[in-house]
C-alpha positions in Angstrom: 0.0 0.0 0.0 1.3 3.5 -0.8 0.6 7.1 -0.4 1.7 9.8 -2.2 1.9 13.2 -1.5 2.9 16.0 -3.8 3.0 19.6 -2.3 4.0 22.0 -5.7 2.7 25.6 -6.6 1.4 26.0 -3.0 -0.9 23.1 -3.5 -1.4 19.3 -2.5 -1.3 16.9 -5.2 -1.7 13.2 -4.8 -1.1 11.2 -7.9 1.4 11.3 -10.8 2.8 8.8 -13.2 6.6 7.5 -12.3 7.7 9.6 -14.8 6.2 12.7 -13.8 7.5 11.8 -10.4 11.2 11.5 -11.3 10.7 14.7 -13.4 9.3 16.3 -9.9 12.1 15.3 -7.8 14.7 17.1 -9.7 12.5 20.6 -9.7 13.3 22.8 -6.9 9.5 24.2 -5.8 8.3 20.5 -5.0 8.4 18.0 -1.9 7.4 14.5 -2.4 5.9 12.5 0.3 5.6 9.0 -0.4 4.5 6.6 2.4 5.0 2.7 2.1 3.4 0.4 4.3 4.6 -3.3 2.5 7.3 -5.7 2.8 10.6 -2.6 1.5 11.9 -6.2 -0.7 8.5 -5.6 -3.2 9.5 -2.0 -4.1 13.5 -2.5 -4.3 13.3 -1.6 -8.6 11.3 1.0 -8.1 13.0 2.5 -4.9 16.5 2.3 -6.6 15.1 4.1 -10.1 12.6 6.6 -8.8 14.9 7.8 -5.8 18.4 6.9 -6.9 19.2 4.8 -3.4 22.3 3.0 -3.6 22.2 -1.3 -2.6 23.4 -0.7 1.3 20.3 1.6 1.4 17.8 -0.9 0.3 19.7 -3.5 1.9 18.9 -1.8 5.2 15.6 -1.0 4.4 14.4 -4.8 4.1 16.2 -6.2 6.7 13.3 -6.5 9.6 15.0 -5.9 12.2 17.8 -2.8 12.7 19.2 -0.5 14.9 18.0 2.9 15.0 20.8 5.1 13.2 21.3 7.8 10.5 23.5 6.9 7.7 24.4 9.5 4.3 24.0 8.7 0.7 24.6 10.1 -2.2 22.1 13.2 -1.8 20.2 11.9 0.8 20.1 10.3 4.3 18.6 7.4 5.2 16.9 7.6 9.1 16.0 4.5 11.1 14.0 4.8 14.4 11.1 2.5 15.7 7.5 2.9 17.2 6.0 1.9 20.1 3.2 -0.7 21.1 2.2 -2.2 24.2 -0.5 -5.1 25.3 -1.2 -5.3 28.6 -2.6 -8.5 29.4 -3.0 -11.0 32.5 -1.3 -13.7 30.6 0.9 -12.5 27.6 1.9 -9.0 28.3 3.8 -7.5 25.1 6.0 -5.0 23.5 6.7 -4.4 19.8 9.0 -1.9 18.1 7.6 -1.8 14.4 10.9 -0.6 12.3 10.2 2.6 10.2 12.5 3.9 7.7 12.7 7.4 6.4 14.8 8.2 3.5 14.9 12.1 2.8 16.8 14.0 0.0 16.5 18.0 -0.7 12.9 17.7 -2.5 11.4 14.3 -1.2 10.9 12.4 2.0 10.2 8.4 2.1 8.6 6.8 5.2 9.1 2.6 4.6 7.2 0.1 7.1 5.9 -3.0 6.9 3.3 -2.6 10.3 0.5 -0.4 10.7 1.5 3.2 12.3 -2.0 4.7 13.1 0.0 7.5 14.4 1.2 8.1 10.6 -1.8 7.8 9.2 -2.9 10.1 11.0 -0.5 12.9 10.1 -1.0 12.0 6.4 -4.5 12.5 6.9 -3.6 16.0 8.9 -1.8 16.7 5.8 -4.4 16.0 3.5 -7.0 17.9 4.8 -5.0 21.0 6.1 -5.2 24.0 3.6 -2.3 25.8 2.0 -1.5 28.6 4.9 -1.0 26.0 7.6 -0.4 22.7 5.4 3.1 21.7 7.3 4.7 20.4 3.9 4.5 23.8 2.5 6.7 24.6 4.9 9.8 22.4 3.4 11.3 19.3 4.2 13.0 19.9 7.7 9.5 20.7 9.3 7.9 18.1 7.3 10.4 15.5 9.0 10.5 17.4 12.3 6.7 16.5 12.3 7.3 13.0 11.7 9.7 12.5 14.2 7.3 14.7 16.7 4.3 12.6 15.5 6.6 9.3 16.7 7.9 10.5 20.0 4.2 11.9 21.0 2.9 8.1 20.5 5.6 6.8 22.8 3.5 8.4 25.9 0.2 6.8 25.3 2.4 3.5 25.3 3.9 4.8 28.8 0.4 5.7 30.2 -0.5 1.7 29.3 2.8 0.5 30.9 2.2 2.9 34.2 -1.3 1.1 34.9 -0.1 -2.1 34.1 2.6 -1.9 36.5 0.1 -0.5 39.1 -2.3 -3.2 39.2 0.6 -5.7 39.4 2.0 -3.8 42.6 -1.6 -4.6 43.9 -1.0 -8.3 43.0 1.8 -8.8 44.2 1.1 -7.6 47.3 -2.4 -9.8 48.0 -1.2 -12.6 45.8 1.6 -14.8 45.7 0.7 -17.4 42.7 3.2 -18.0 40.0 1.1 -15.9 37.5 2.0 -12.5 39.3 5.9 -13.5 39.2 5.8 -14.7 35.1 4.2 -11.4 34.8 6.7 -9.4 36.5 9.3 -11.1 34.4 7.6 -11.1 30.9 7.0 -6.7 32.1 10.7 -6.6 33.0 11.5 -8.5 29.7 9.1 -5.6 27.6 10.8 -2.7 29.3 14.4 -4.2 28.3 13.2 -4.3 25.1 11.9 -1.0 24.5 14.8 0.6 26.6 17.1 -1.0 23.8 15.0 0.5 21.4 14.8 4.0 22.5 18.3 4.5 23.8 20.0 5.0 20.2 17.2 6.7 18.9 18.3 9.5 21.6 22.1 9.9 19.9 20.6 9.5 16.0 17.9 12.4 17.6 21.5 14.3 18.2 22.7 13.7 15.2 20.5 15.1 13.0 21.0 18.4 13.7 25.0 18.1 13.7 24.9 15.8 10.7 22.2 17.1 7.7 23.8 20.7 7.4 21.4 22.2 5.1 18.9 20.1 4.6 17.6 21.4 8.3 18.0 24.9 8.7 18.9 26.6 12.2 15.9 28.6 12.5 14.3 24.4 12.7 16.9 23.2 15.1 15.0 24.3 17.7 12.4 22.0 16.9 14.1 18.5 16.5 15.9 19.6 20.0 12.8 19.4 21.4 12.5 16.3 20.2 15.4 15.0 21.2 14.2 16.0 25.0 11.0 14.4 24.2 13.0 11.0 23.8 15.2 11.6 26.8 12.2 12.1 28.9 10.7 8.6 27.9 14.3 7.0 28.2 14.2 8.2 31.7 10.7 7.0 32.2 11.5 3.3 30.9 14.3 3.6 33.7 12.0 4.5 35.9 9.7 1.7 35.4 12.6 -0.5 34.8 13.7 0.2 38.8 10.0 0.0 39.9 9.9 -3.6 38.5 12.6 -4.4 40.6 11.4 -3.0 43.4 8.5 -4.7 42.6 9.7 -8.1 42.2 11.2 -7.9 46.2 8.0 -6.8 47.2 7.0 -9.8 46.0 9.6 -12.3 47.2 9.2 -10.8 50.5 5.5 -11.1 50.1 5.8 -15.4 49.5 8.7 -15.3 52.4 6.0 -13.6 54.9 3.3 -16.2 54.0 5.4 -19.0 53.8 6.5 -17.9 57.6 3.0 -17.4 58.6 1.5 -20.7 57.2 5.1 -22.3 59.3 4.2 -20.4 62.2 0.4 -22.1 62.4 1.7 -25.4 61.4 4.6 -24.9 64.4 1.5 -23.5 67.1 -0.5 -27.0 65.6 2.1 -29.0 66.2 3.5 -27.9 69.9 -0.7 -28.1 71.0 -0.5 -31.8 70.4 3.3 -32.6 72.1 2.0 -32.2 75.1 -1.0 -34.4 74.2 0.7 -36.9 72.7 3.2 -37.4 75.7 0.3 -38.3 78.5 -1.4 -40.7 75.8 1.6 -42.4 75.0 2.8 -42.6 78.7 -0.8 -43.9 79.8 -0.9 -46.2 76.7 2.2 -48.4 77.7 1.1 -51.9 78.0 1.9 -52.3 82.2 0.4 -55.6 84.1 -0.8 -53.1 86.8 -1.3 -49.1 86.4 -2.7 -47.3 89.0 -6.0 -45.6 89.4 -6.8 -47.4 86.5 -7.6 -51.3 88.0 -10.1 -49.8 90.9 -11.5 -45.9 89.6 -14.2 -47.5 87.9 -13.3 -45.5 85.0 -12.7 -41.9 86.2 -9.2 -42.2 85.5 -10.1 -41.7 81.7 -12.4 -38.5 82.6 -9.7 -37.2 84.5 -6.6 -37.4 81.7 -8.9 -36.0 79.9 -9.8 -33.0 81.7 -5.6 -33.0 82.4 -5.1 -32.8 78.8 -7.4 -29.5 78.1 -6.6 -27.7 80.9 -2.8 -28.2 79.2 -3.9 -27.2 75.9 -6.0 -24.2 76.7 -2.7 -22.7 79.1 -0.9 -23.0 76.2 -3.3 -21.1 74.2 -3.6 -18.1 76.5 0.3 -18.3 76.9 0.9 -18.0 72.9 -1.8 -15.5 72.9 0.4 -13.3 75.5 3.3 -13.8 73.8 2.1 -12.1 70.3 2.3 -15.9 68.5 -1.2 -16.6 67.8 
C-alpha cells in the first residue's frame, strides 16, 4: 500500500505517473511524500530508479530488524527509528517496536514500514485535509520531517500511560497474591521494558545527530524544533528507567510477600504441632502396656475423665500463653 503526496505551486497533489515523479524530484518548488506500508523487498526496482538509493540503502531498508541510526548517501540520508506498542494483558503481556524507515533528499521524504503506524496515518490525513496557509509540507522538508519525528515521539506516551497502569495493578497483586502468574508477569514486564529501553536508547544519539549531521537540509531557524525532540525521547528513556527500577522494586515486594506467607502458614503449622506434644506425651505414657497401672484397675473409669480433663486444661494454658506472647 502506498501514499503519495505531492506539495508544488502552494498546493497538495496526490497522484502522478513514475515519470512525472522523477521529473518532480529534480524541480526545486516540490516535496514528495511517499509513504510505504509493504514488505521494502517488493518496491527495491522502483526505490533504486525513482529515488536513486544505492544497494546498502535498500539493503537496510528490508532487513526487519535494525538499529536505529542515521547513515548518508549520495544526496540523501537514510533515518532508522522504531515505534512503540504495548498489550497489557493478565497472561501475555507485550511489546513491539515496528521498524520505520525514512529516506529524505532536498525535495522528497520516504517513510518505509511493513506494520501499521495509526499514528502516521494520522498525520498524512492531517496533511491531507489542512489548507495551503498552515499545510506543514509547504513549509519544506525539515518541518515536514521534524513533524514525523514529533508525531513518533508523541505516540511513545500513550504507550507509557499503558505500561504505568499495568505496573500498578501488578504492585496490587503482588502484594495480595503470591501465585506463580503474578511473578511470570513481572518477568515477561521486566522483559518488555528491556526491550523497548534498547530501542529507545539510540534513537536518543541518531535524535542528536540530526542536527550536527544534515547541514542544510535542516536549517537553524528548525533546530529548535528537532531539539525538542530530542528531550521528548530523553524524557521517555528516563521513564523506561524508571519503570525498569519499579519492576525491581516490585519483584522484592514480591519475594518478600511469598517469604511472609510461607513464615505465617510455618508459624500455624509450628503452634498446631507444639498443642498436640503435650498431648501426645500423656497418651503415650498412659498407653504403655503395664500388668498393673494405677488408678486405672479400681477408679471405675474416672481415670479416663480425669486425663482428659488434664489434657485440656494443658492445651488451653498454652493457648492463653501464645496469645500473651504475640504468637497466635
Amino acid at each position: 500500500m502506498q501514499h503519495l503526496l505531492i506539495w508544488q505551486d502552494n498546493s497538495l497533489r496526490a497522484d502522478v505517473s513514475p515519470d512525472e515523479l522523477r521529473q518532480l524530484k529534480r524541480e526545486g518548488d516540490t516535496l514528495i511524500w511517499l509513504d510505504i506500508q509493504d514488505d521494502p523487498a517488493n518496491w527495491r526496482k522502483r526505490l533504486a530508479g525513482a529515488f536513486s538509493l544505492k544497494p546498502i540503502t535498500l539493503d537496510t531498508i528490508t532487513e526487519p530488524a535494525e538499529r536505529a541510526k542515521l547513515s548518508e548517501g549520495p544526496g540523501y540520508f537514510h533515518l532508522v527509528v522504531h515505534g512503540l506498542s504495548f498489550s497489557a494483558r493478565a497472561r501475555g503481556d507485550s511489546a513491539e517496536t515496528p521498524k520505520l524507515d525514512i529516506v529524505f533528499g532536498p525535495h522528497f521524504l520516504l517513510t518505509l514500514h511493513r506494520a501499521e503506524l495509526p499514528w502516521l496515518d494520522a498525520l498524512r490525513d492531517a496533511v491531507r485535509n489542512a489548507g495551503p496557509e498552515d499545510n506543514v509540507m509547504g513549509r519544506g522538508l525539515a518541518h515536514l520531517l521534524y513533524t514525523i519525528l514529533d508525531y513518533l515521539v508523541d505516540s511513545y506516551f500513550p504507550v507509557l500511560d499503558a505500561i504505568d497502569e499495568a505496573i500498578d495493578a501488578l504492585e496490587n497483586a503482588a502484594i495480595t497474591n503470591t501465585s506463580n502468574n503474578v511473578q511470570a508477569r513481572i518477568f515477561r514486564l521486566k522483559r518488555a521494558l528491556a526491550h523497548m529501553r534498547r530501542v529507545i536508547s539510540p534513537q536518543v544519539e541518531v535524535a542528536n545527530a540530526l542536527i550536527t549531521r544534515t547541514g542544510e537540509l535542516i536549517p537553524r531557524e528548525v533546530e529548535p524544533y528537532f531539539a525538542d525532540v530530542h528531550d521528548h525521547l530523553v524524557r521517555a528513556f528516563e521513564v523506561l528507567d524508571s519503570y525498569r527500577d519499579l519492576m525491581s522494586g516490585l519483584l522484592d515486594v514480591y519475594l518478600t510477600t511469598v517469604s511472609n506467607r510461607l513464615n505465617v502458614i510455618m508459624k500455624q503449622l509450628t503452634i498446631i504441632a507444639t498443642l498436640f506434644l503435650p498431648l501426645t506425651f500423656i497418651a503415650s505414657v498412659l498407653g504403655q502396656n503395664f500388668g498393673h497401672m494405677p488408678q486405672v484397675e479400681h477408679d471405675a473409669g474416672f481415670n479416663f475423665w480425669l486425663v482428659l480433663i488434664v489434657m485440656g486444661l494443658i492445651t488451653l494454658l498454652q493457648i492463653w500463653y501464645f496469645k500473651r506472647r504475640g504468637w497466635m
